[in-house]
Kinemage of the C-alpha trace (Angstrom):
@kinemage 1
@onewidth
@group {chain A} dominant
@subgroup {mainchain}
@vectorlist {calphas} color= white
{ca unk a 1} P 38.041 -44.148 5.239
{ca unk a 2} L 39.937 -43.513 2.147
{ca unk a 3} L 39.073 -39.174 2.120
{ca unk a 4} L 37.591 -36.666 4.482
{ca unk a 5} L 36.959 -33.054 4.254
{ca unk a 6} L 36.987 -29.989 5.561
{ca unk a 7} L 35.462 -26.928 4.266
{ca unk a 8} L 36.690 -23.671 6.693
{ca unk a 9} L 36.645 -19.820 6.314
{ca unk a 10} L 39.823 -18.207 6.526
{ca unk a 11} L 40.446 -14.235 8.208
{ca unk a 12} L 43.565 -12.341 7.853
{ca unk a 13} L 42.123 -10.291 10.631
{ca unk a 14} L 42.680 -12.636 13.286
{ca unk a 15} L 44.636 -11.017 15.931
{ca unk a 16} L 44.723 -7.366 14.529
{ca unk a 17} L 40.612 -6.513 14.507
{ca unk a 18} L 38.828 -9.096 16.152
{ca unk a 19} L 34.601 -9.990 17.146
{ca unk a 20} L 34.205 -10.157 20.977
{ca unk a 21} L 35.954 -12.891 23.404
{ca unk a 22} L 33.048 -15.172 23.222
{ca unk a 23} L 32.947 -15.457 19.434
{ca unk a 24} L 36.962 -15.811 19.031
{ca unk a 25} L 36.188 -18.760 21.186
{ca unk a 26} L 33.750 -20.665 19.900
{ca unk a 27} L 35.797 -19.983 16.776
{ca unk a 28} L 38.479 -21.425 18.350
{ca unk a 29} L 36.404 -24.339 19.225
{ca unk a 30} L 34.950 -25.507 16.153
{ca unk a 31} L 38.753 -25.178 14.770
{ca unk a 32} L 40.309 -27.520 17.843
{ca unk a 33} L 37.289 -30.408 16.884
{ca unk a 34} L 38.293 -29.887 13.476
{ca unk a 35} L 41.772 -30.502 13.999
{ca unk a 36} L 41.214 -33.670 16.053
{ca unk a 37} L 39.145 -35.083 13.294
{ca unk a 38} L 42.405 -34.719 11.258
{ca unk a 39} L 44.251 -35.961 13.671
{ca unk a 40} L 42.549 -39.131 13.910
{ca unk a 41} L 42.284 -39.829 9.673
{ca unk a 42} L 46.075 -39.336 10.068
{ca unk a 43} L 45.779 -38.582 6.064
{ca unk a 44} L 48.782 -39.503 3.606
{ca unk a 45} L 48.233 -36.868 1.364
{ca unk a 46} L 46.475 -32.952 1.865
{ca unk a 47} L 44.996 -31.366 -0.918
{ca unk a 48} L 44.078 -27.694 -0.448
{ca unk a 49} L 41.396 -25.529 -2.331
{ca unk a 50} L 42.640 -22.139 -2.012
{ca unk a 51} L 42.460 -18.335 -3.547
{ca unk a 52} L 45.374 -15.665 -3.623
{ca unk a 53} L 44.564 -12.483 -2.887
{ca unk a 54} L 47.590 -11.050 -5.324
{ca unk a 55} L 50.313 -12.293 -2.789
{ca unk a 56} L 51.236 -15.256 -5.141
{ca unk a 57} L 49.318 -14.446 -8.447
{ca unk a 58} L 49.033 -11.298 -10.355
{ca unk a 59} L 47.714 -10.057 -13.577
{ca unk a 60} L 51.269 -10.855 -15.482
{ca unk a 61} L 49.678 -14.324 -15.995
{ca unk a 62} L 46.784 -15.152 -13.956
{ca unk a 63} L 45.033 -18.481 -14.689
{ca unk a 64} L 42.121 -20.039 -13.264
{ca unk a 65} L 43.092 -22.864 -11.685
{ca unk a 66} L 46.601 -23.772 -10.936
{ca unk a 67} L 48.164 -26.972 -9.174
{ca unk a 68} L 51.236 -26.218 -7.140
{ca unk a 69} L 54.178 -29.233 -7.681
{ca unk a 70} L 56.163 -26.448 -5.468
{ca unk a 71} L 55.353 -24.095 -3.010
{ca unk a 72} L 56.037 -21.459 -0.327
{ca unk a 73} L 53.893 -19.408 1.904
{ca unk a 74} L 54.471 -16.061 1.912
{ca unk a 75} L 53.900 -15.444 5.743
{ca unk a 76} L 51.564 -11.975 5.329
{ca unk a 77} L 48.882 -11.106 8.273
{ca unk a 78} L 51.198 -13.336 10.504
{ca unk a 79} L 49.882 -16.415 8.622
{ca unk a 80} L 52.565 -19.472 8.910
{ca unk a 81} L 55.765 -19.049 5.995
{ca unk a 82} L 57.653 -21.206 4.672
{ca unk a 83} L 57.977 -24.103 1.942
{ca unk a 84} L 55.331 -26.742 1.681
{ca unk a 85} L 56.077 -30.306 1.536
{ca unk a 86} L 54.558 -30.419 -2.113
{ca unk a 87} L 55.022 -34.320 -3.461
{ca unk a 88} L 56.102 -33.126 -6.677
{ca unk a 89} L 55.287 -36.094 -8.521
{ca unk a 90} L 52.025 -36.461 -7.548
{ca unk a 91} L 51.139 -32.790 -8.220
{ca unk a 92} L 52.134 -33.359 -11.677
{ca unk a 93} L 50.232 -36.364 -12.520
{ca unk a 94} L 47.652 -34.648 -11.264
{ca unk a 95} L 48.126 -31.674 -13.591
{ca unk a 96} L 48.031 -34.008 -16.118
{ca unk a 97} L 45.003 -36.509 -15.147
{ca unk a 98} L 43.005 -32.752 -14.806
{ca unk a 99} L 44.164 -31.757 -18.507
{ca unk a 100} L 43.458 -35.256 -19.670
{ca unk a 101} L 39.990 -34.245 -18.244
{ca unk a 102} L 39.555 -31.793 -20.388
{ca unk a 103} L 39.842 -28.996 -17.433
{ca unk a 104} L 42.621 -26.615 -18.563
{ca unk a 105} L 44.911 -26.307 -15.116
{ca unk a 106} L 48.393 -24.666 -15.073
{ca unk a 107} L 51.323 -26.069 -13.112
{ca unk a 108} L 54.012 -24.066 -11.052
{ca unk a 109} L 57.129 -25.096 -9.503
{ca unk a 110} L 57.475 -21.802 -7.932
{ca unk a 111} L 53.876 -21.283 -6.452
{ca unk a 112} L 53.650 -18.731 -3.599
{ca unk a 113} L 50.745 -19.315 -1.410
{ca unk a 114} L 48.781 -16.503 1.090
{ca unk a 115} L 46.951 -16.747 3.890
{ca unk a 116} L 43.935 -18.662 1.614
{ca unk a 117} L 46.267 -21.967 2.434
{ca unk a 118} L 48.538 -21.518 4.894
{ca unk a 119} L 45.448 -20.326 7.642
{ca unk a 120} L 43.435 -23.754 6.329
{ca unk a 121} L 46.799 -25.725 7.169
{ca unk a 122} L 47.792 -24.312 10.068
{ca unk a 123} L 44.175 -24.631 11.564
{ca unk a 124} L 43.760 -28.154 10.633
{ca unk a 125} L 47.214 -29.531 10.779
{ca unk a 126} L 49.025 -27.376 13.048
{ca unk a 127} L 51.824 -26.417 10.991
{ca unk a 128} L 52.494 -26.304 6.694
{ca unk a 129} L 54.788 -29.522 6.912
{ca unk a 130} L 52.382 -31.868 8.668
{ca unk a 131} L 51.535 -33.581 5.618
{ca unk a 132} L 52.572 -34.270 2.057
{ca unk a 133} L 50.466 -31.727 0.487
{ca unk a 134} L 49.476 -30.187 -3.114
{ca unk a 135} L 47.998 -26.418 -3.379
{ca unk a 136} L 45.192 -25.798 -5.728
{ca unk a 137} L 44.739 -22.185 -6.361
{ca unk a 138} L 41.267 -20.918 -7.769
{ca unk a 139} L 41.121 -17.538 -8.918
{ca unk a 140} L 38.435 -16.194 -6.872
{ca unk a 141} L 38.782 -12.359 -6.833
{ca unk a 142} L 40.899 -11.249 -10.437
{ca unk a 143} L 38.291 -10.645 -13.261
{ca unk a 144} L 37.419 -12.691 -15.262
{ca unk a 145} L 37.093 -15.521 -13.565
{ca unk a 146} L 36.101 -19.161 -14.470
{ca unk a 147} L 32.458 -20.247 -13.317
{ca unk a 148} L 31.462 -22.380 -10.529
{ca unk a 149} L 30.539 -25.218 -12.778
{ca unk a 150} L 34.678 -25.111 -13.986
{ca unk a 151} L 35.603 -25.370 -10.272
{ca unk a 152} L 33.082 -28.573 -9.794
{ca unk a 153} L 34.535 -30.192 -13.376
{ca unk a 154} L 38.341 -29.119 -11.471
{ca unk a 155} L 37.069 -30.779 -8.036
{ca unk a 156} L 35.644 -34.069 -9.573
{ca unk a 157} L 39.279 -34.423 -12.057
{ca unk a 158} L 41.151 -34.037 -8.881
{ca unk a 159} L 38.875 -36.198 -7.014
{ca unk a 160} L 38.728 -38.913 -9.669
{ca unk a 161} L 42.630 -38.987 -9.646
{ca unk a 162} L 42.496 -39.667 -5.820
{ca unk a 163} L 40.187 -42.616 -5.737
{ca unk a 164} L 43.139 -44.055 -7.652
{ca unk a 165} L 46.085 -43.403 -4.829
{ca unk a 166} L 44.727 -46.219 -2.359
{ca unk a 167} L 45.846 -43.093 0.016
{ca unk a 168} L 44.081 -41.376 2.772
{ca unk a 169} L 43.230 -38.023 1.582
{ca unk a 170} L 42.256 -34.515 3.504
{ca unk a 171} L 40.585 -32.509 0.593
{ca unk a 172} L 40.439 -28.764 2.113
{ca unk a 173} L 38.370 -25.854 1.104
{ca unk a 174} L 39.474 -22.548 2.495
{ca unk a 175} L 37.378 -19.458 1.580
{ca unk a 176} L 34.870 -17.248 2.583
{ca unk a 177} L 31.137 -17.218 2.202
{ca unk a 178} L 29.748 -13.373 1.827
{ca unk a 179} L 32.149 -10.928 1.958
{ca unk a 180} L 34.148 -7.936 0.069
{ca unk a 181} L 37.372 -7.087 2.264
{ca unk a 182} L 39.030 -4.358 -0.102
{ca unk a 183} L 40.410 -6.024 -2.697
{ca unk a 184} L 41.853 -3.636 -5.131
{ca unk a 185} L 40.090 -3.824 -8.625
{ca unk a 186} L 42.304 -3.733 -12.325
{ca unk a 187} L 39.300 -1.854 -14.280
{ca unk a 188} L 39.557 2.015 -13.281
{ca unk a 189} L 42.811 1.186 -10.882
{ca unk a 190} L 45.503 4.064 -10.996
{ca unk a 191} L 48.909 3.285 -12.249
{ca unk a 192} L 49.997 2.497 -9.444
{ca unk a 193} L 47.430 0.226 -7.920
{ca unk a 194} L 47.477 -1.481 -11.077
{ca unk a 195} L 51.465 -2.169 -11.595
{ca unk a 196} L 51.041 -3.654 -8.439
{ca unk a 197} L 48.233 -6.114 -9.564
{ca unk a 198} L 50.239 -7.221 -12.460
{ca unk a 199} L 53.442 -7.004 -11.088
{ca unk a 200} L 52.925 -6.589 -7.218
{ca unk a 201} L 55.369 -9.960 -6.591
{ca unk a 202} L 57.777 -10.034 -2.640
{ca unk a 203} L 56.761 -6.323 -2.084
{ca unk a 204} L 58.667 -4.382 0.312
{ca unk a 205} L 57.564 -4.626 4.317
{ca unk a 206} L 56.708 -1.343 4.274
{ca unk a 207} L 53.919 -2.010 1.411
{ca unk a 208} L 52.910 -5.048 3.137
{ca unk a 209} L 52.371 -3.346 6.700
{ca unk a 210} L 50.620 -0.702 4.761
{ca unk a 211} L 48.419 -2.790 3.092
{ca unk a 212} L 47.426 -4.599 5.931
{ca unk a 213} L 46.722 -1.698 8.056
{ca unk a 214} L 44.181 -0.289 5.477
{ca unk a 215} L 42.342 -3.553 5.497
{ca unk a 216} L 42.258 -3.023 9.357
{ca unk a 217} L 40.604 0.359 9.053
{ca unk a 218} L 38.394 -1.161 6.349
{ca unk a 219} L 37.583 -3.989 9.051
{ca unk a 220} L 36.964 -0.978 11.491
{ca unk a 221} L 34.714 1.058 9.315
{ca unk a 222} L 32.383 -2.385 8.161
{ca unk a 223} L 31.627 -2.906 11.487
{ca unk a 224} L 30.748 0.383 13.019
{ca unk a 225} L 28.441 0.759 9.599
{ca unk a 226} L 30.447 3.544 7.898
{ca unk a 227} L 31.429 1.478 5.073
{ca unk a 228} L 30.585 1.106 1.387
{ca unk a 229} L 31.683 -2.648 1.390
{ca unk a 230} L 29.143 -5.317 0.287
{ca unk a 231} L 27.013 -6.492 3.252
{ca unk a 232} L 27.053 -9.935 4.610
{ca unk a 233} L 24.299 -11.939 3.666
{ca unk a 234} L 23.968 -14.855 6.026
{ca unk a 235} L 20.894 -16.268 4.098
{ca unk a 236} L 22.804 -16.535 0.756
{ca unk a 237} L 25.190 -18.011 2.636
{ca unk a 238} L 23.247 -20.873 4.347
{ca unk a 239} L 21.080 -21.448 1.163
{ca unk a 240} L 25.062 -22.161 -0.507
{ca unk a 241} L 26.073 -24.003 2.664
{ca unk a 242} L 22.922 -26.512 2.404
{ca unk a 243} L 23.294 -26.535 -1.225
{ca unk a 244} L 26.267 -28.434 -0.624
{ca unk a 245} L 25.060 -31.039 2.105
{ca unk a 246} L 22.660 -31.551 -0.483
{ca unk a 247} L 24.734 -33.915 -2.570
{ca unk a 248} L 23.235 -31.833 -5.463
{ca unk a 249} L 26.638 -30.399 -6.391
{ca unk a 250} L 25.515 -30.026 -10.213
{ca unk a 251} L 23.009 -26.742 -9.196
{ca unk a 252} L 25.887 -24.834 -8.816
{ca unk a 253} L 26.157 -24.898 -12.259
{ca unk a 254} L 23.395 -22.439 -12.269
{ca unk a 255} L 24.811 -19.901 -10.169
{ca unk a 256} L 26.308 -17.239 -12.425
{ca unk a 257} L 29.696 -14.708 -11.726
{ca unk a 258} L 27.648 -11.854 -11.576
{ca unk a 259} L 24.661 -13.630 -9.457
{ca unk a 260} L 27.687 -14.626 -6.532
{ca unk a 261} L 28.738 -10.786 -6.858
{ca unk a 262} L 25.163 -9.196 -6.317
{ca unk a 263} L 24.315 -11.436 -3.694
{ca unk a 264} L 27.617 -12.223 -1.532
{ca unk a 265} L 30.380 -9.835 -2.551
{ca unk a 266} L 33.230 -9.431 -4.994
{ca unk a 267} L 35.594 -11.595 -2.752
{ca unk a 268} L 32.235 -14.722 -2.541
{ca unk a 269} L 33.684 -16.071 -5.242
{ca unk a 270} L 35.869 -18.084 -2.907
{ca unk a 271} L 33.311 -20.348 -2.643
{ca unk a 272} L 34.644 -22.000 -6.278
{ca unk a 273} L 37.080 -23.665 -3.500
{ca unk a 274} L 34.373 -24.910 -1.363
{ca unk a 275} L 32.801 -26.583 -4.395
{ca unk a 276} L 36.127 -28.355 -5.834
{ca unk a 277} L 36.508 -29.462 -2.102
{ca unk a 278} L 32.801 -31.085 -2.115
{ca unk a 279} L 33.180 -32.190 -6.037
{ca unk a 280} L 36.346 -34.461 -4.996
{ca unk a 281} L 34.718 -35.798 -2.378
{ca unk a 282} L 31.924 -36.793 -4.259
{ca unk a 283} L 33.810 -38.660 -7.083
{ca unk a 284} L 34.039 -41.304 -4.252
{ca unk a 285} L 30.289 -41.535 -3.957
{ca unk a 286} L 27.752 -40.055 -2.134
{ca unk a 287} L 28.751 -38.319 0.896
{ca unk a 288} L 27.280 -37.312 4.019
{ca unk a 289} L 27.881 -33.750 5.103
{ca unk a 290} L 27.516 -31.757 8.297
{ca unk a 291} L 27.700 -28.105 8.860
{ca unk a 292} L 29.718 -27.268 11.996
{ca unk a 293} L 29.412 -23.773 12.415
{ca unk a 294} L 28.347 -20.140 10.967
{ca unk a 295} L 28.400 -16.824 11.953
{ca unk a 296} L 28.169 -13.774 10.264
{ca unk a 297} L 31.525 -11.853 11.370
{ca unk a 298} L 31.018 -8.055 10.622
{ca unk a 299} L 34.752 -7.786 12.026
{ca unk a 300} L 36.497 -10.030 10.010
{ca unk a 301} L 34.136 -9.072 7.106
{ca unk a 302} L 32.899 -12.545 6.612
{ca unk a 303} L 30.320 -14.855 6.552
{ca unk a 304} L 32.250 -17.729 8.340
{ca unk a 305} L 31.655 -21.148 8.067
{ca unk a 306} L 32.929 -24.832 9.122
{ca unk a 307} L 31.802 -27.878 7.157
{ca unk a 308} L 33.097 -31.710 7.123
{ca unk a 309} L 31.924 -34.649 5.401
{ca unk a 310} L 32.765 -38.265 4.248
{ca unk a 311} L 31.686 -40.774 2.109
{ca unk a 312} L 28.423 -42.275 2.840
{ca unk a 313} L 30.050 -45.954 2.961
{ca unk a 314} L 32.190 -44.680 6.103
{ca unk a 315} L 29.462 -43.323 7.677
{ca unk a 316} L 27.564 -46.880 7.495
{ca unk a 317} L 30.511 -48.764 8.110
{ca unk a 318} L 30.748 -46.778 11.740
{ca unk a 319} L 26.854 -46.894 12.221
């Protein structure tokens, strides 16, 4: 089995504004099978599909796609910190097979990671330093932002790179489906708010507590319906979800910026992760996918979602 994936929503709100016991646990469940399935691929090499959500990029220089050859997680919403175990070599041959491509990707030896990785890593591998592993970060809520056809061409350079490792790979998506947590906007933002989205870098803990306790209240006001925040739309979201068990990963190409906006949510765009994930995979061949779980999560202001999938040869081979 020479790649596997996962494909998992990621919460900040975990732990500070949470659904009821019984959700939290089956949750929790869907998470545990998904880190045994790890567990037994054993992979040699992680790549994660992530967003920021301005911890680690800003409006200073924000690209749309960006391969990490180092990397630290900045440790906010009690998410996992510390450095990576980036293969640095790797990371930039793959910068340059992706450019080769014709996909323009930037490269960063100082990449600082949110809770869009480190939660995928920590729920799949237990820790950051498991693996060898090499971010990807997709800009999924700075305007304006490259389409999901860009993310697929991304997903299927990466992917094409891999087949040529002869390593066992974990490809990782980690984003939401639906949702609009409040993500501060550039356009309209006061001086203030928008020094801090170009230049809101290691902010003090004070901000950072701050911060996080307004997304609470946000969190708080969603769910008891007193909110202005973009609803959850759990049929978008399985329409997008069986879109990719599909196979038919080139209909994305169709879906415009402003289409994922009106119908999921300013912060839906971190589905361009899901489909680099899915486009890797499939530059191994057809793939077989399965859909472990969904909810729609008024609490953590998500439409969350578990998927995994292989190759179709490795599902034969174990028939």
């Amino acid at each position: 089995m020479p790649i596997h994936l996962e494909c998992i929503s990621h919460t900040p709100l975990h732990g500070y504004f949470d659904p009821p016991d019984a959700v939290v646990s089956e949750v929790k469940r869907v998470q545990a099978q998904a880190r045994e399935r790890v567990r037994a691929f054993d992979p040699e090499l992680v790549v994660v599909f992530a967003p920021d959500h301005f911890n680690g990029f800003f409006y200073d220089v924000m690209p749309p796609f960006c391969i990490g050859a180092a990397a630290t997680a900045i440790g906010d919403f009690n998410s996992l910190a510390g450095k990576l175990p980036v293969p640095s070599d790797i990371a930039h041959a793959l910068a340059e097979h992706v450019l080769a491509s014709e996909v323009d990707v930037s490269l960063s030896y100082r990449m600082q990671v949110d809770h869009g990785c480190a939660y995928a890593l920590e729920v799949l591998t237990g820790g950051l330093d498991a693996y060898p592993v090499v971010p990807v970060f997709i800009n999924s809520v700075a305007p304006p932002m490259a389409t999901l056809r860009r993310s697929r061409l991304l997903g299927d350079a990466i992917g094409r790179y891999l087949t040529r490792t002869g390593k066992r790979v974990l490809v990782v998506g980690s984003g939401g489906i639906s949702h609009e947590p409040p993500v501060p906007e550039l356009i309209g933002a006061t001086e203030e708010v928008a020094e801090r989205l170009i230049a809101g870098r290691n902010p003090s803990a004070e901000s950072r507590a701050a911060r996080q306790a307004r997304t609470v209240a946000a969190a708080e006001a969603f769910t008891a319906g007193k909110s202005h925040l973009h609803p959850l739309n759990p049929q978008w979201d399985r329409a997008f979800l069986a879109l990719l068990s599909s196979g038919n990963l080139s209909a994305v190409d169709e879906i415009g910026n402003d289409m994922i906006t009106r119908e999921g949510g300013k912060s839906a765009h971190e589905i361009r992760t899901w489909v680099a994930a899915f486009a890797a995979l499939a530059a191994y061949g057809e793939y077989g996918a399965s859909l472990d779980y969904y909810r729609a999560i008024p609490e953590w202001i998500a439409g969350f979602a578990a998927m995994h999938a292989v190759p179709q040869t490795t599902l034969a081979a174990a028939a």
